[in-house]
N, C-alpha and C positions, 0 to 999 in steps of 0.2 A: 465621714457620715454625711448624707443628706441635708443641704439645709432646709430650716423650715422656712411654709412660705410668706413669704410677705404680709405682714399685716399693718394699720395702723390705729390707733388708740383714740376714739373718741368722747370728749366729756361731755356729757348734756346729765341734766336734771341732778346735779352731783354725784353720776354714777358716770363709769368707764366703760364703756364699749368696745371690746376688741371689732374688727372689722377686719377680716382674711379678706386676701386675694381682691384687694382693692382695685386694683389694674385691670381688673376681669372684665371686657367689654360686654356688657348687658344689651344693650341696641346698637346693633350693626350697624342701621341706614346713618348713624351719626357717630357714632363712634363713643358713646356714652357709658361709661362705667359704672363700677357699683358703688364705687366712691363719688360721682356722680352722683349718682343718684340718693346717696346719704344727704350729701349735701345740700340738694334737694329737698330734702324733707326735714331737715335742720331750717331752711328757710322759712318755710311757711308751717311753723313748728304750731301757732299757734293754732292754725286753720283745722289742721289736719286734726291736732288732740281733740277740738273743738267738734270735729266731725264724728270723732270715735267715742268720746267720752263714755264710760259704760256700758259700752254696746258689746256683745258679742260679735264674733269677729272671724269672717274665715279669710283665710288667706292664700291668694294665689302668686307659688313662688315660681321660682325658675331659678333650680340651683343651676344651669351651665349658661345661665342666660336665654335667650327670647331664641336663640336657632337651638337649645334645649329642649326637653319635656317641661309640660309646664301640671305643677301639682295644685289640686285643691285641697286644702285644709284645716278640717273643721278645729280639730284637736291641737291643741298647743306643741310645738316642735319639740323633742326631749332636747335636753342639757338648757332651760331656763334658767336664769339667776332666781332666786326666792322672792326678790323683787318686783317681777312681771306679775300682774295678777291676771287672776281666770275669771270667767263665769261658768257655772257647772249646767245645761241644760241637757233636757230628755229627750230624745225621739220615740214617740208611743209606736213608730212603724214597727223597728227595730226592737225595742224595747231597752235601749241602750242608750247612753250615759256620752258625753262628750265635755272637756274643759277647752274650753274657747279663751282667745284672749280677748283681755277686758282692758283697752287701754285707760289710765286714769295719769299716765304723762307721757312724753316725748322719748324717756328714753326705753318707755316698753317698742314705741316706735321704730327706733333707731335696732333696735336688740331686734327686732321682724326683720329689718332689711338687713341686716348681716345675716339674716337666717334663709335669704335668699328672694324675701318677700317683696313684689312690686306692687302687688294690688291689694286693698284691703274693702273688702264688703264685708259691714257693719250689718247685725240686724235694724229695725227700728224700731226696738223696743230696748230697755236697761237692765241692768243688772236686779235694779229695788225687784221688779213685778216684770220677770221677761216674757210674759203672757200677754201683757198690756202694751200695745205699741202707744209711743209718743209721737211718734212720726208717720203722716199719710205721705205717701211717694206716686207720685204722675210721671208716669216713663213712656214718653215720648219717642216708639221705637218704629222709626219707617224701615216701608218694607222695601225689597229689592229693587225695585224701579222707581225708589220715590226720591226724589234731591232733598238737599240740607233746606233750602229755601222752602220747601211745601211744611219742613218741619219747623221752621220759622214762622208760619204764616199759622198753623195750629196753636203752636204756642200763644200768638195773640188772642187767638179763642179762650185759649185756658187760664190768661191774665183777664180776660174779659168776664168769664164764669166767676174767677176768684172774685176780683172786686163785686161783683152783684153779691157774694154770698158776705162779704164782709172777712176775708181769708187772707190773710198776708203769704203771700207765697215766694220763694226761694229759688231764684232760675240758678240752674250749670247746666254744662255742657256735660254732656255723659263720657268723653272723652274718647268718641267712637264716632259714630254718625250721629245718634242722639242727642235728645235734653231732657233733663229732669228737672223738675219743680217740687219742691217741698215745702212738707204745711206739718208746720209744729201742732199738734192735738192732744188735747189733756187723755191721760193714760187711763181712761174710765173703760176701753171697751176691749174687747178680745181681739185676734185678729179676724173670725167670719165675719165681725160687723164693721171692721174696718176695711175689710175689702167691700163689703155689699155696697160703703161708702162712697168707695174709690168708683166701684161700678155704677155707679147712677152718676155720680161726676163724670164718668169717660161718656156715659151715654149721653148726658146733656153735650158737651163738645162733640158728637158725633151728629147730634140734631141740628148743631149749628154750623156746620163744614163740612161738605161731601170727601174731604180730601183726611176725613178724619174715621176711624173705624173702631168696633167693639169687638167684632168678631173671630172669635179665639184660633180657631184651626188655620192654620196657614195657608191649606188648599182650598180654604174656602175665602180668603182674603185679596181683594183689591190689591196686587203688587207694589201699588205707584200710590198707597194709601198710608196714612201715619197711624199706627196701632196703638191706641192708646192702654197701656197694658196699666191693669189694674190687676192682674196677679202678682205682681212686686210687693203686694202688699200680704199676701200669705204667709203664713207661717212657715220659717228657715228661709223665705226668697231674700234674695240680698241682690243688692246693685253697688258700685264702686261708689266710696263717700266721696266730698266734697272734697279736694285735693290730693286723689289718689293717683297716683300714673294711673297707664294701664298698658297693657303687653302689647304694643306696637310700634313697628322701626323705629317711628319717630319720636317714642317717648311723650304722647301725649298725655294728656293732665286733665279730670274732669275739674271744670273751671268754677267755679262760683261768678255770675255775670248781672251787672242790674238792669233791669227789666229792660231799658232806654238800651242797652246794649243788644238783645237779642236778635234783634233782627240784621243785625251786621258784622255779628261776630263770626270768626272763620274758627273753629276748632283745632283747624290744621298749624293757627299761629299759638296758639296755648299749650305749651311741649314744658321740660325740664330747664330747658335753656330760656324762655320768657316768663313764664309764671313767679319768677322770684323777685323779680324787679317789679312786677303786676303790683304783687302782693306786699312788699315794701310801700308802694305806693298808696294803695286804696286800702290794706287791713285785708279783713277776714268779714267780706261782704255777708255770710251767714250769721256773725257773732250774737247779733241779737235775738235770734229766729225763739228762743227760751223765752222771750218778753212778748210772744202772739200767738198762742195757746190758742186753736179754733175748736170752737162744739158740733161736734158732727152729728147733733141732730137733725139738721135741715138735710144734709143728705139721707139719713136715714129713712128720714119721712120721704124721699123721694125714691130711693129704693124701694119702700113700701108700695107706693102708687105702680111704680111699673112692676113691678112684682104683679101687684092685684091685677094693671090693665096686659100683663102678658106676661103669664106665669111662665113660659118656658122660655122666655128670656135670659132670665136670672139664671138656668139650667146650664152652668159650664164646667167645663172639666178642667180649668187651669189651674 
């Protein structure tokens, strides 16, 4: 008979994890596996839970690894343990029903990456009120002719906007070319008014740096411009959380970074092979972000104004 294949056994959160075909090379350019890459996410267990907690969750797997198809999925993988929990949300497009995973520890975690999972985009809203985002996200996405440095240099604009509003904001690395900033927000508003938020925020940085842009269509966008997208903030848009690989050779990692750090941080050094020594070191630089709740009416009220002085502004299809 056939034998079976390879697996091995891992303990986190007092549950057992089987984990098949650990040997499985997952990123080519290094040679990293998916035992690897558990490993990985066993280290900075706490960052990552910390990133997910409650959130609705799609996940992008790659059951034959990264030279694979790579699947998005909103709905929870079948054969879960009864363990893993969900959250149930609606799509009014559709009119359809999805159970998302809802991490509340490490080893619904660990149970995603033996399910083939590298990437995990969280909504930014919870389980209590998944209508109400807690989270505003500034996505820091240059366009095809723009360098890391020009996205460097915007970011100082958008730590400069934050501190004038009174905002405690949360740099990483998008684990791609970008950066993302995040601003914990009490869960009072929907998401149209937490984008219209986002959007007078991206417009103020856009007043203030010519290398910084609002304008949605592509063909109509400065190439070598940083797009400060503020439809990330829509309802279902997700971006990779705070210590999520993400599907490239190198196995890089969206990093959590302090402020003194962005302007000379290289992306390309924050992979599965350094971020665990990172994060022994310094914690889980997000940990506190639950302790700086900002009130988005000052953006609102600036939404308002540009809305009033140029209605079709506000006019986008993102």
């Amino acid at each position: 008979m056939p034998s079976k294949p390879p697996s091995v056994e891992i303990e986190v959160d007092d549950r057992v994890v089987r984990v098949s075909n650990p040997d499985r090379v997952y990123f080519p350019a290094t040679g990293a596996t998916k035992l690897d890459l558990v490993e990985y996410y066993l280290a900075v267990g706490p960052g990552i839970v910390n990133a997910l907690w409650e959130r609705p969750c799609m996940l992008h797997r790659f059951p034959q690894g990264l030279d694979g198809p790579k699947v998005h999925q909103k709905r929870l993988p079948a054969g879960a343990p009864d363990w893993v929990e969900t959250v149930r949300l609606h799509f009014p497009r559709w009119n359809r029903t999805a159970d998302e995973l809802c991490v509340t520890g490490l080893g619904a975690v660990i149970w995603a990456v033996q399910m083939s999972t590298v990437e995990f985009h969280p909504w930014n809203s919870r389980r209590p009120d998944t209508e109400k985002p807690d989270e505003w996200r500034i996505d820091l996405d240059p366009g095809p002719e723009c360098d890391y440095a020009t996205v460097q240099r915007v970011a100082g604009v958008v730590q400069e906007v934050l501190d004038e509003l009174g905002a405690v904001g949360y740099p990483k690395t998008s684990g791609s070319k970008g950066l993302h900033v995040y601003v914990r927000v009490r869960p009072e508003h929907g998401f149209p008014d937490v984008r219209r938020a986002a959007w007078a925020f991206a417009r103020e940085v856009e007043r203030r740096t010519p290398e910084a842009t609002t304008t949605w269509w592509t063909k109509d966008r400065d190439p070598s411009a940083v797009f400060v997208d503020y439809n990330q903030n829509a309802r279902d848009h997700t971006i990779a959380a705070a210590y999520s690989v993400r599907g490239l050779p190198d196995a890089r990692v969206s990093t959590p970074l302090r402020w003194s750090e962005v302007p000379e941080a290289d992306p390309r050094d924050l992979t599965i092979a350094t971020v665990p020594a990172r994060f022994a070191e310094v914690g889980d630089l997000m940990a506190d972000i639950d302790d700086h709740p900002f009130d988005l009416a000052p953006l609102l009220e600036w939404a308002a104004r540009d809305e009033a002085e140029e209605p079709s502004a506000a006019d986008t299809d993102g």
